[in-house]
C-alpha positions, 0 to 999 in steps of 0.5 A: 304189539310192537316193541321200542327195544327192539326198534332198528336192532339186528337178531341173529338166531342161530339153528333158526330153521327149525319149527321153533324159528319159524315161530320166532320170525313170524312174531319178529317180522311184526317188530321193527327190526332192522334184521333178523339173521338166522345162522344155519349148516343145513342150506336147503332148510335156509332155502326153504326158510327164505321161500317161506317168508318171501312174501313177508309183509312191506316194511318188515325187517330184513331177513338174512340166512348165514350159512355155518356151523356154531364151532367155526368162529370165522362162519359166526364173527361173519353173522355176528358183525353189528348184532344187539340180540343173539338167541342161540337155539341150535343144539343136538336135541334128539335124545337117542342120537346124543345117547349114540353119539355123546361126543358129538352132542357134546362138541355141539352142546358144550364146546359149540355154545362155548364158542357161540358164546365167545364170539358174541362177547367179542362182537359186543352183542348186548343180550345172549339167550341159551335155549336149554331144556328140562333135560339139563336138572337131574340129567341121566342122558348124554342130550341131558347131560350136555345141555346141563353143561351147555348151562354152566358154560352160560352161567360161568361166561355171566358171572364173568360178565358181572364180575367185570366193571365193564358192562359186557354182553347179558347171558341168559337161560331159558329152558324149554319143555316138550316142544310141540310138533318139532321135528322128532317129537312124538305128536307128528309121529303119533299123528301119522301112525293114527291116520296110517291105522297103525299102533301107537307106540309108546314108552310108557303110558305114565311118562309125563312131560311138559308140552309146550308149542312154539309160540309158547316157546316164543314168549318165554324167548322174547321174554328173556330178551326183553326182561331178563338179567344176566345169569338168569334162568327163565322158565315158564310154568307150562302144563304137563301131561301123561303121554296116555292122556295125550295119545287119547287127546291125539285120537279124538283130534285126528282119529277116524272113530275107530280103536286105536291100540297102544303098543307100549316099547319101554323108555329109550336109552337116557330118558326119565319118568318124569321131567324136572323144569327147575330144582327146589333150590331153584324154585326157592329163588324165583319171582315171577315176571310181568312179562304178558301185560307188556308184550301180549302172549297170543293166549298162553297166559303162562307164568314166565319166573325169573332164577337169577343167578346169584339171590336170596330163597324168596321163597324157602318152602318151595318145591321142585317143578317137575311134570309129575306135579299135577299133569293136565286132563285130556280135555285141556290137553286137547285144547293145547293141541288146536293152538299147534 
């Protein structure tokens, strides 16, 4: 289903090479866009990117790589130049990577954003989207916690924004959960210890976290761009599920019938229980927005709600949205897993 907002816009996503990206230019490339720029520090992945798609339907945007890093203002005024909508998805996400390098993670969370952010208001782009994370409510690690002021660096450039009588560029939020078979995440290397026969190793069996997949993570995107305010956050109620009920959902999925042994580590440095989407101050705020009608959701049939920044307690009995709230059974887990 095509859009008229986007028709004849320039995108430009930044640290678009990952899994979340790829899924982005997918749906993208059915849009009529004029372009879709992805800014990027790792070449071969840009590379790989550009032999992917380089047989990307006649007539679809264009598709143009930037090469550079999102703390150098010169790399980003070059692909900024001319651009309506900038999704700013590149971050240090690994969480044992940011608990061993905390000033890096906040070099690239906090002061990167900040100046991905800068550059867009200067170059007049009409929407910014910060991908963020459930991490960033009630942080206890340095990735949590840099993404949580990776948000108040966002929400503080809006309130400048809305505080102006000069339209300036829209900031928005959107916070993702466990993002599916991404890169350092636990379904690709549970995967491979089933098929290689090995144990399972897990943190803790009763850990929960929201599972989203990348088209998942795609519509609440395309969502913000297409119905978000400045200064809102924008989440999607995704389901959860106990990492044992996703080991077994792996194993009926991938193994080859015989038993598979979990061996449980402990949590890692900076990681929690449970994961929170959004506060109860948060949630006492949220309306839900009619975002699938319009646009189409490739099955999801998740519910996108809008936080804005500044607003009543629509809802004052609210509670928190955290994983823990009521996580989902192997077999529906299961069923999310087949849309990866």
């Amino acid at each position: 289903m095509k859009n008229l907002a986007l028709k004849n816009k320039i995108i430009l996503i930044t640290g678009g090479t990952g899994s979340f990206g790829y899924a982005a230019v997918k749906r993208l490339l059915e849009q009529d866009l004029k372009e879709i720029r992805i800014y990027s520090r790792n070449e071969e992945k840009q590379s790989e990117m550009a032999l992917f798609f380089q047989t990307k339907p006649a007539g679809s945007p264009i598709l143009s790589f930037f090469p550079g890093d999102i703390t150098d203002p010169h790399c980003l005024d070059k692909a900024l130049n001319g651009v309506d909508f900038l999704i700013h998805a590149a971050a240090a996400k690994e969480v044992p990577y940011c608990e061993a390098n905390p000033l890096e993670a906040s070099r690239i969370n906090i002061f990167g954003t900040g100046n991905v952010i800068e550059c867009a208001v200067n170059h007049n782009v009409s929407k910014v989207i910060i991908i963020s994370t459930d991490k960033a409510c009630y942080p206890v690690g340095a990735m949590g916690i840099s993404k949580a002021m990776m948000e108040k660096v966002a929400f503080s450039a809006a309130k400048k924004s809305s505080d102006t009588t000069i339209p300036g560029s829209s900031v928005c939020v959107v916070r993702f959960g466990n993002l599916m078979g991404s890169t350092g995440t636990v379904v690709p290397i549970f995967v491979k210890q089933i098929k290689e026969g090995k144990n399972l190793t897990v943190t803790n069996p009763e850990m929960t976290r929201f599972m989203m997949t990348p088209e998942d993570a795609v519509d609440l995107t395309f969502c913000a761009i297409l119905e978000g305010n400045n200064g809102d956050l924008i989440i999607q109620e995704a389901p959860s599920a106990t990492l044992e009920t996703l080991t077994k959902a792996l194993v009926d999925l991938y193994g080859t019938g015989k038993g598979v042994k979990i061996e449980v580590m402990g949590p890692r440095p900076g990681e929690k229980l449970f994961e929170t989407m959004a506060t109860q101050a948060e949630m006492s705020k949220a309306t839900e927005i009619p975002f699938i009608s319009k646009f189409g959701n490739n099955g999801s049939g998740k519910k996108h709600l809008r936080i804005p920044l500044k607003g009543l307690n629509v809802n004052p009995e609210a509670s928190e949205f955290n994983s823990h709230t009521s996580p989902v059974d192997k077999e529906v887990m299961k069923s999310i897993l087949t849309r990866l």
